[in-house]
C-alpha distance (Angstrom), angle and dihedral (degrees) to the residues before:
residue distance angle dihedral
X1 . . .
X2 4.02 . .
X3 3.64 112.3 .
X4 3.84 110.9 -120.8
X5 3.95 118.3 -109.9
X6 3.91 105.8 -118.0
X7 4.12 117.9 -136.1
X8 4.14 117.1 -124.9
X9 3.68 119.7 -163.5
X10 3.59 116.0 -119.3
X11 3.62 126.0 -166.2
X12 3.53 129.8 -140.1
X13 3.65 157.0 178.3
X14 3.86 111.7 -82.8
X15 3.94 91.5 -140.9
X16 3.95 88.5 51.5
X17 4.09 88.1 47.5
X18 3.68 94.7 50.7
X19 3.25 83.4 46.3
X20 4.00 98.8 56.7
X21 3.77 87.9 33.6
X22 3.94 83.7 63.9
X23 3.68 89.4 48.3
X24 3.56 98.3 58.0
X25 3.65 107.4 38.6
X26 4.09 82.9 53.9
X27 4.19 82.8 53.2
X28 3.36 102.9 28.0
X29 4.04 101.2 -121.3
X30 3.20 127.9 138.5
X31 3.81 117.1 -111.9
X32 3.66 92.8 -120.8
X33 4.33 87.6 51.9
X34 3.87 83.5 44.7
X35 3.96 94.9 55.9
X36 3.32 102.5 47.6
X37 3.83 101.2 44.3
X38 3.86 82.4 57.5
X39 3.77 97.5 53.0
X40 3.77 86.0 41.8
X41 3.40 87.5 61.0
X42 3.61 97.7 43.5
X43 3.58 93.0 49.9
X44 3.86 88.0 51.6
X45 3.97 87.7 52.8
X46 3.97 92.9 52.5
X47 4.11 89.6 45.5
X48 3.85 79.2 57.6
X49 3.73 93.2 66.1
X50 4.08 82.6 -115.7
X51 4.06 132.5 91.4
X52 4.19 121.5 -130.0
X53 3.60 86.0 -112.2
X54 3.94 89.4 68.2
X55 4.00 93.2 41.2
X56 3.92 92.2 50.0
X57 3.79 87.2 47.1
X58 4.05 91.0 47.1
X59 4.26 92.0 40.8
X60 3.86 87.0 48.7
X61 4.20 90.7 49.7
X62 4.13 94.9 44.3
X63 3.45 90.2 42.1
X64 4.02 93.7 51.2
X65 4.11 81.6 50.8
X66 4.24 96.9 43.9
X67 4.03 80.4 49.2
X68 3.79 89.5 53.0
X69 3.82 94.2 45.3
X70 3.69 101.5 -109.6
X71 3.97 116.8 155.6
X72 3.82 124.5 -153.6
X73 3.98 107.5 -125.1
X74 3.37 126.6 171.2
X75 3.81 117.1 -91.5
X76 3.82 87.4 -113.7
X77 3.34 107.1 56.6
X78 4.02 85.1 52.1
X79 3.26 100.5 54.8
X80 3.76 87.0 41.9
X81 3.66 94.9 53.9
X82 3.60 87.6 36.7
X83 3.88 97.0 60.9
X84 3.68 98.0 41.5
X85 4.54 88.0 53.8
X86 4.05 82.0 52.1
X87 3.32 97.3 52.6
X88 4.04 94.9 44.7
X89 3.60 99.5 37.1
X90 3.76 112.8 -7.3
X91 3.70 94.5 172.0
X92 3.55 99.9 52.0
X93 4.38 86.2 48.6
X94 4.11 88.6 54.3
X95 4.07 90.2 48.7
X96 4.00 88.7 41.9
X97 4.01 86.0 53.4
X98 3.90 92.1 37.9
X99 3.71 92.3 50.9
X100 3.33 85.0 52.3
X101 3.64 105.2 53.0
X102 4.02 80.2 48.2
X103 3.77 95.2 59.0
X104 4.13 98.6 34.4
X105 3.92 83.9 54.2
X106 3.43 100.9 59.6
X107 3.56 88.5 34.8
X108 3.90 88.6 64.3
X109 3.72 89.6 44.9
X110 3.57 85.2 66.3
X111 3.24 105.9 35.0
X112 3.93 104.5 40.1
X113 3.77 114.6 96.1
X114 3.67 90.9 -153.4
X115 4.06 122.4 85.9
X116 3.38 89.9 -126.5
X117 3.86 114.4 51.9
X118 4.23 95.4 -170.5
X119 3.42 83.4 76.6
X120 3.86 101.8 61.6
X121 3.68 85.8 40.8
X122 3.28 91.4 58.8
X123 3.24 90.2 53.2
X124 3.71 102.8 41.7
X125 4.27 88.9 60.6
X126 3.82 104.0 39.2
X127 4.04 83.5 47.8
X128 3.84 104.6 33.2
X129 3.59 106.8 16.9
X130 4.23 129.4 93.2
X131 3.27 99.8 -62.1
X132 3.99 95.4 -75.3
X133 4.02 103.4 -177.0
X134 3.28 87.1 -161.6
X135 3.63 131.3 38.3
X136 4.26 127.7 136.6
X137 4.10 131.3 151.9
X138 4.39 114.9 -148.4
X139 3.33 121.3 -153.1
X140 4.00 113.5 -160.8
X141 4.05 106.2 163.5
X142 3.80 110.9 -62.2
X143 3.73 93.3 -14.6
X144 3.67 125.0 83.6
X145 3.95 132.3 -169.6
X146 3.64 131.3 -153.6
X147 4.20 135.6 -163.8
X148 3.17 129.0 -169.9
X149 3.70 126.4 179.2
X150 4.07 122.3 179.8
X151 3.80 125.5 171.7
X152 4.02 81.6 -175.3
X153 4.07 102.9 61.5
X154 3.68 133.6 85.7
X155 3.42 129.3 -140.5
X156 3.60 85.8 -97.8
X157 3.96 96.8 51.5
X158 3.49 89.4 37.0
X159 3.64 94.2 60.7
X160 3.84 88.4 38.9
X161 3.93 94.3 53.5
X162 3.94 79.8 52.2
X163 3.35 99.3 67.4
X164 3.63 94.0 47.1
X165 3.62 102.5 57.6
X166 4.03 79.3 47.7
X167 3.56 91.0 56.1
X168 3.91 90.9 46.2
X169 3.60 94.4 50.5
X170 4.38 89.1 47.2
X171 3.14 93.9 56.7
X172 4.03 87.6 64.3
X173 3.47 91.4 47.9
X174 3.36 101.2 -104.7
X175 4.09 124.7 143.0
X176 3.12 121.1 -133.9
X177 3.70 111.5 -124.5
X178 4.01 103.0 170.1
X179 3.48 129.6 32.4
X180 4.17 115.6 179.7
X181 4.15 110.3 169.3
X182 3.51 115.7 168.9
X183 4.08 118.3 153.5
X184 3.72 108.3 -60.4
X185 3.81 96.3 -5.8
X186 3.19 133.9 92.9
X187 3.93 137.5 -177.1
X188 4.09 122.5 176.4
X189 3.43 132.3 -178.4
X190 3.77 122.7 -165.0
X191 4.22 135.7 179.7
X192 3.52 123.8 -148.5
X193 3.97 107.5 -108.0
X194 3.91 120.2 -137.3
């Protein structure tokens, strides 16, 4: 005969109960239902060598992308499609990318929740993007630095990925100042426009 699962008591915050009380009137759960599918969960996030904070964090960035329209393909098929636009029409693939940058930057203007929007981008591409190894924006007054460092990208996507993250940063106003593109790396400097 199964052995029956005892009950604990638990104490919480009362802001966090009203909170969860809300929560399952509006889906009709029981509190006791409620609680444990949430430290289910939790303990499912911890067994994944990860904490909920960190999959919250990564739902909220893919579902900012998803809600943008961005597709996951493999790196490949990128660069593949990448190389052959370069060497048909290489201009018109840097002003796609550039136009781009332009739009997804004001888009994360809008749609960040945090003053200052380099930091979710930041996020967003070390987290979500092509496997870059190496990817971080510096902020130092009105000038801004970024690095970029990608075993994955050609010269071709390299140069691509460039004008992106040149777009992104124009559409804040900032100049760019320094542009350094070499196959899988690549260092930016921008100014803050008046």
């Amino acid at each position: 005969m199964p052995s029956k699962k005892g009950k604990k008591l638990i104490l919480i915050r009362e802001d966090l109960l009203e909170d969860i009380l809300k929560i399952t009137a509006r889906e009709g759960k029981t509190v006791f239902a409620f609680t444990n599918e949430v430290f289910e969960q939790a303990l499912k996030a911890y067994e994944m060598q990860t904490t909920p904070a960190e999959l919250l964090e990564f739902y909220t960035l893919m579902k900012l992308e998803k809600d943008r329209g961005a597709v996951i393909i493999p790196i490949d098929l990128l660069n593949s499609l990448t190389q052959k636009s370069y060497d048909t029409d290489k201009e018109d693939l840097l002003q796609k990318w550039y136009d781009c940058g332009l739009w997804y930057g004001k888009y994360l203007s809008i749609k960040s929740q945090t003053e200052n929007w380099f930091q979710t981008f930041e996020k967003l591409i070390r987290k979500c993007a092509w496997n870059i190894s190496d990817f971080s924006i510096t902020t130092q007054g009105e000038n801004v630095s970024i690095k970029c460092v990608s075993p994955n990208f050609t010269k071709e996507s390299t140069e691509a990925f460039t004008k992106f993250l040149e777009g992104t940063m124009h559409s804040a106003n900032y100049k760019t100042i320094k542009n350094e593109c070499l196959k899988g790396m690549i260092l930016l400097n921008f100014k803050k426009q008046e």
